[in-house]
Each structure stands twice: as C-alpha cells, then as structure tokens.
C-alpha positions in Angstrom: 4.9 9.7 4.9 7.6 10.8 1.9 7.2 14.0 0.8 6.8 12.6 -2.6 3.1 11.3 -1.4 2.4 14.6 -0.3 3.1 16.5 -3.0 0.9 14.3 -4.7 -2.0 14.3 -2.4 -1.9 18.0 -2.9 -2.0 18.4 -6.8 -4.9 15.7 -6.2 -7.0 18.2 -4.0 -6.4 20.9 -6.2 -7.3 19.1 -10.3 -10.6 19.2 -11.7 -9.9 16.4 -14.4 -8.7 12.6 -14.0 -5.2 11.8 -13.4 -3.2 8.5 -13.9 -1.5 6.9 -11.1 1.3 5.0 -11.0 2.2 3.2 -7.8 5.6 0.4 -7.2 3.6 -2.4 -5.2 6.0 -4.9 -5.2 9.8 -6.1 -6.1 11.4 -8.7 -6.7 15.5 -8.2 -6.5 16.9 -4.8 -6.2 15.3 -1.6 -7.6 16.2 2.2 -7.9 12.8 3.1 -5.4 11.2 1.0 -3.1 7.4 -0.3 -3.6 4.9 2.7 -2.5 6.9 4.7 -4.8 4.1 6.2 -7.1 4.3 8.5 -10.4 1.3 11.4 -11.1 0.7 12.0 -14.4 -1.6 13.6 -16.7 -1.2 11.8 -19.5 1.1 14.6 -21.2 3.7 14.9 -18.3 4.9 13.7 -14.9 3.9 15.6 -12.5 5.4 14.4 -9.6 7.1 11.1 -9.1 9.3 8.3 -10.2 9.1 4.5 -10.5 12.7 3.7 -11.4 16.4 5.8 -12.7 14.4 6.8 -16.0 14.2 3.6 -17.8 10.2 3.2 -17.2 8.7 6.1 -17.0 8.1 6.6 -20.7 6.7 3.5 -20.8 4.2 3.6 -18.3 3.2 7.3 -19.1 2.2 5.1 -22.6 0.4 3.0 -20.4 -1.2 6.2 -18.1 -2.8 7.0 -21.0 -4.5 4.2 -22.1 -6.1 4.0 -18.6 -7.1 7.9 -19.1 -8.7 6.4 -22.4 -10.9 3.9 -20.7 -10.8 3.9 -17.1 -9.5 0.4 -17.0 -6.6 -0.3 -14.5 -3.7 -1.6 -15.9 -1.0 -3.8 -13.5 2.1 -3.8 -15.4 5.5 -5.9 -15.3 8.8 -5.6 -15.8 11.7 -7.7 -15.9 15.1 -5.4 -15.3 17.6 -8.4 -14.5 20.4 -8.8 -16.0 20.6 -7.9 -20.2 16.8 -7.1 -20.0 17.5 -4.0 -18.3 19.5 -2.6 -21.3 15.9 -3.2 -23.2 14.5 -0.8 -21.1 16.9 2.1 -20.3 21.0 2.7 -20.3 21.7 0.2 -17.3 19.9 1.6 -14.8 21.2 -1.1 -12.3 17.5 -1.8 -10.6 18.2 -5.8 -11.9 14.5 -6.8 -10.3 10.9 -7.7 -11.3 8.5 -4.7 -10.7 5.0 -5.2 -10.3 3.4 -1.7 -11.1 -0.4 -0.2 -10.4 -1.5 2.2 -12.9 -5.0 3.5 -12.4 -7.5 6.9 -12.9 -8.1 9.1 -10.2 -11.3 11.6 -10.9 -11.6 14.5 -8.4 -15.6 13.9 -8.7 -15.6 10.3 -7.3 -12.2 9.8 -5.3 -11.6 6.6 -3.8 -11.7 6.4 -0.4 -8.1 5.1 0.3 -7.2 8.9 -0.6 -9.5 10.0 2.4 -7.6 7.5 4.6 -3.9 9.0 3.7 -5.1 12.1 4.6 -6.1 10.9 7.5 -2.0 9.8 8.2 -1.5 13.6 7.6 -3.8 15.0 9.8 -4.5 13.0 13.2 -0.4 11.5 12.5 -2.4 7.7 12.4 -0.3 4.9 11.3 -2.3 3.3 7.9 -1.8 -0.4 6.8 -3.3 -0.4 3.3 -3.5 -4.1 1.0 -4.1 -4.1 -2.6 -5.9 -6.7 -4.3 -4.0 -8.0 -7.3 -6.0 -11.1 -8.1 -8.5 -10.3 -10.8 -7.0 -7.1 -12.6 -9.6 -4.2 -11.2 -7.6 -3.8 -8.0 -9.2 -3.1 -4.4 -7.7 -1.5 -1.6 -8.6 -2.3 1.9 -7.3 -1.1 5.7 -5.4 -3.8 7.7 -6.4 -3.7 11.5 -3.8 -6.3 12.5 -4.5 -9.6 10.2 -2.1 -10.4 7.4 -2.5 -9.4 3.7 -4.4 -12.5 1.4 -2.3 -13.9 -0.7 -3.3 -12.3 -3.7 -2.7 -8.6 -1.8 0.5 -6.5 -1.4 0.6 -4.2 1.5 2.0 -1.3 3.0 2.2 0.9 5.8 2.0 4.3 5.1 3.2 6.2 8.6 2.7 10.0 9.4 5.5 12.4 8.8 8.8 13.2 11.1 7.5 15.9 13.8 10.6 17.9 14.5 11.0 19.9 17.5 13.9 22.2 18.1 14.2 23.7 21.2 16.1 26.9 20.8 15.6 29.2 17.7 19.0 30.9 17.4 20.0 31.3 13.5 21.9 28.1 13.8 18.5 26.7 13.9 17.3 28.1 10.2 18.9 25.4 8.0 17.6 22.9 10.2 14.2 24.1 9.6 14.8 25.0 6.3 16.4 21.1 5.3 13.5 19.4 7.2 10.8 20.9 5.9 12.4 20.2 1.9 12.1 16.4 3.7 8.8 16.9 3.9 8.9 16.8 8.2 6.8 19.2 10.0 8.5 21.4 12.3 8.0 23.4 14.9 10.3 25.8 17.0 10.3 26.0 21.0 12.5 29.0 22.7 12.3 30.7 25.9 13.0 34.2 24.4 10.3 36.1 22.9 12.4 38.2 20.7 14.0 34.8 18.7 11.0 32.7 18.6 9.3 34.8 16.0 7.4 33.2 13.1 8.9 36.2 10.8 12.4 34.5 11.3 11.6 30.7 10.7 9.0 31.6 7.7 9.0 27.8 6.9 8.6 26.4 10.0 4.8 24.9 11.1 5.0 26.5 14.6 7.1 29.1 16.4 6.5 29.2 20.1 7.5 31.3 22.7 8.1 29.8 26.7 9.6 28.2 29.0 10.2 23.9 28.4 9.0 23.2 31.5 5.5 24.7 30.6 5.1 24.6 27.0 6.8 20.2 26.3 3.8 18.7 28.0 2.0 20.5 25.4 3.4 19.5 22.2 1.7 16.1 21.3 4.8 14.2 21.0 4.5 10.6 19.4 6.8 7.5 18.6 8.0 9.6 15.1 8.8 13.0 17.1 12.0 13.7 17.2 13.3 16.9 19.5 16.8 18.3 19.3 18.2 20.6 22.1 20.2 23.7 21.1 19.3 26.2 23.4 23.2 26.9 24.1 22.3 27.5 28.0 22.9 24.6 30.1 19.9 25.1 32.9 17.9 25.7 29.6 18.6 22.7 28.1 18.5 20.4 31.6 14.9 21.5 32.3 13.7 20.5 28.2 15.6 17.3 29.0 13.5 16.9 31.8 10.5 17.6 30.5 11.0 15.5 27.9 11.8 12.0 29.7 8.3 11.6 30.2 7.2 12.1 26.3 6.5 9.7 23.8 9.0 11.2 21.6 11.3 8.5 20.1 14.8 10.6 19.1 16.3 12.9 21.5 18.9 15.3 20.5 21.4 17.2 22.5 24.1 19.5 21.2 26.9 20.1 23.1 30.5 18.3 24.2 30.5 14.4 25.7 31.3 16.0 29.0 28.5 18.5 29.2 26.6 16.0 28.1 27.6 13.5 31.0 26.7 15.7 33.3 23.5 16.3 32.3 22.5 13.2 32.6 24.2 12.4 36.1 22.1 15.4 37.5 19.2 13.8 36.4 20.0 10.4 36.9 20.4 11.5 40.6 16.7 12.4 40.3 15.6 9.2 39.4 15.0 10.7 35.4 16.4 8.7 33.1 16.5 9.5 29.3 17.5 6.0 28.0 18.8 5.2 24.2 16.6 8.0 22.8 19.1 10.3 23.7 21.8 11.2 21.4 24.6 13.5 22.8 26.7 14.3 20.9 24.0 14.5 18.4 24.1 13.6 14.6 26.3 11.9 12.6 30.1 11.7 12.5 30.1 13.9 8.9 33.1 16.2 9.7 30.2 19.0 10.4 31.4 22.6 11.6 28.9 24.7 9.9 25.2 25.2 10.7 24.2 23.4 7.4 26.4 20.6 7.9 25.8 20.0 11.2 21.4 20.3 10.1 22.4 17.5 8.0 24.4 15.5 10.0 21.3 15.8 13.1 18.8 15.5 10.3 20.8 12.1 8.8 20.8 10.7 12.2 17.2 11.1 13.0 16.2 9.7 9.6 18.5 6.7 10.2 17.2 6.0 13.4 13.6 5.9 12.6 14.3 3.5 9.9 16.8 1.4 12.5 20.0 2.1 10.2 23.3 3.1 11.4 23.6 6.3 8.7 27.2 4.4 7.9 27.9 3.9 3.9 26.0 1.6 1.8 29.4 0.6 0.4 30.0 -1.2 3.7 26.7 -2.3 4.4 24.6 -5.7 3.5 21.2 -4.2 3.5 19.4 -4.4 0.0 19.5 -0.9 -2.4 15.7 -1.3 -3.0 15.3 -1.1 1.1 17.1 2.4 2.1 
C-alpha cells in the first residue's frame, strides 16, 4: 500500500464532515500516476494526493465540489493525447485517456471498502477491489479469485513493505529514516542491548533486542518482508542468514564484500541451507553509494524494484510503459 493511501486513510479517520474523493481507475496510453492514484479534497484544497503533473487537479477539485453539493458521484474523462493535453495544462506529457472516480465520503456512514483497506493495514491481507462503472452510481465489491465484469475496473491493493534490519548501528538510521517517508513499516533486530534502543530509531515500528536465532522465528515474515543484514560480525550475520532460510520473507539483504559473501553461503550450503535468489549480496543497487544515505537508498531502490519485478536500471533504457513504474 503507497503511502499516499495511507495518509489518506488517516485524515479520513480523523474528519467530521464529508470529503471528495478522487481516484485514477483506469488509463488508456501513458499517464504521470498510475490508476489507484486518488486525490482528497475538501472542496477548498487538496489535501493529499494527485491524479496527473498539475493539469487536472483544478478541474476535478471543480468537479469535488459539485459532488459535496449533492452527493452524486461523478466519473469523469479526459482526453490528454496529443494537442489536447495543451487544453488542459503546459504539456504535461501524460498523452492518455483517464477515466476518474470522484465521489463523497461522510465519516457518519463510511463505505465499507474503507473498512476492507484497513484491513490490508492491519492483518497485512492482500485486497482485490472491482468498481462498477456501468450505470454512474458506482459499487465496489472484493474479488476472491474470479475476474472483474466487464463493466468493472479492478485493483489490488497489497499491504505495505515490512522491513527488517538486522543490526542497529547508526549506519542503520537513514535506512529507517528513508523507509518509513516510503511509507514501509520497519522494525530493528540487534543482539546488543545497548544499540537496539527505541530512543535511537524514534521512527522505527519496533526496536528489538536478541539474539537471531531466537527472536527471526518470531517476526511474522510474509512474501512483502524484506530483511537486510548489517550486523558487521560475520558469525552474527551467518546465524540471521540461517534463521531466515526458512521464512517467508521474499528479499534478503546482506552487506558485505562478494567474497564474504561466498563464503557464507558455502558454509551453509554445506548444511543443506540454501538461501536461493532472495538473497542479494552485495546488496542494493550499483548507485556509486559510499555513505550511509546513499547506500539506504541504493538497498531501499533494490528492494522496491524487486517487489515490483524491475531491474532498478534507467527508464531511459527501458521499454516498460511511464504509467506502469
């Protein structure tokens, strides 16, 4: 889940009068954000959001409050190919159809789809949700493993990144610090009582304090976990690797050299413990890193890039579609 939908989840828990959403359900062509991309608004301001590089949003905060008004949905269109987009905004190179959602929200009688993201949030549950389009008062309805109707868009709305970092030496603070502006949950794992202390990692989730071995099996790792290694102590480090083989957990992370890491996994290859393509050693991507915060990023790009099954090379080079990264 993008940090953007949980920002707005949260001003929804805390307003007393009806908002305007705006949500991005579908594209045709290229566009500046990808559909699920939603706008809140109450009628005077954004309030967190965007639908496009700044060509719409005056329009459809027009729109937000004509829906305010009556309580009637509105599902808007624009055309941004070619010329049109100069109609719209200063060539904001989206150069697609959008199909836009804009609809009230009242705190006293929520819908219940907002009960079912919240449910991503909290038990970390994959959510397929379709929207009905066909007769302008739209429905929203959870997929269990059929296909959308025809007249439906979907989407799949999946829980945030759980980070893990094992070690919580202060090369681990931008780390924390980067993730968390992501909008990943992160915790901190580290054998020494007097690092792993909540007061040094105030924006971390968790700060834990034990040895790998004991406290992994623990940590209700899933598919979108990822857990990076930087305890600087070899045994340290083996014994989290092992621990870890058997998790769910689908990045694995270990800083250190090519030959440190080769050995590493020869010892536990010997054992019959093998870590497969999760493992990423040397970890992150090749970004010229030597600093703690450019090496956070470079981890932090790699672990995004994997999730979504990218390389993390440049878009200049690459043949995927803008409207998809």
């Amino acid at each position: 889940m993008h940090k953007e939908l949980q920002d707005i989840l949260a001003l929804l828990r805390d307003q007393e009068r009806p908002l305007a959403l705006a949500t991005l359900l579908r594209v045709e062509g290229s566009s500046y954000r990808r559909p699920g991309s939603r706008l809140l608004t109450d009628g005077e301001q954004v309030l967190r959001g965007s639908l496009s590089g700044g060509c719409l949003e005056g329009e459809v905060l027009a729109r937000a409050n004509d829906v305010l008004s009556d309580g009637v949905p509105r599902l808007l269109r624009y055309d941004l190919r070619g010329d049109l987009d100069l109609i719209w905004g200063s060539g904001s190179g989206c150069e697609g159809v959008l199909d836009i959602l804009v609809e009230r929200l009242d705190p006293a009688s929520p819908p219940p789809w907002l009960a079912w993201m919240d449910e991503v949030l909290r038990h970390r549950q994959t959510l397929r949700l379709a929207t009905s389009l066909g007769d302008g008062f739209p429905r929203r309805r959870l997929l269990e493993g059929e296909s959308p109707g025809e007249v439906e868009t979907e989407e799949t709305i999946q829980p945030p990144t759980s980070l893990w970092i094992i070690g919580a030496s202060d090369d681990s603070r931008p780390m924390v610090r980067l993730a968390r502006e992501l909008g990943w949950t992160v915790g901190l794992l580290d054998h020494r009582p007097a690092f792993a202390r909540p007061e040094r990692f105030p924006e971390a989730n968790r700060v834990l304090s034990g040895h790998p071995a004991q406290m992994i099996p623990g940590l209700a790792l899933d598919g979108r976990s990822a857990v990076v290694l930087m305890t600087h102590n070899y045994l340290k480090d083996l014994e989290a690797l092992k621990a870890l083989s058997a998790s769910r957990t689908g990045y694995l992370g270990l800083m250190g050299s090519r030959a440190r890491s080769r050995k590493m996994v020869a010892e536990l290859a010997a054992e019959g413990i093998h870590c497969g393509d999760r493992l990423h050693s040397p970890v992150g991507l090749d970004l010229g890193a030597e600093d703690p915060e450019t090496i956070a990023l470079a981890i932090l790009g790699e672990i995004q890039a994997t999730f979504l099954g990218r390389t993390g090379g440049s878009l200049r080079a690459a043949q995927t579609a803008v409207s998809a990264q």
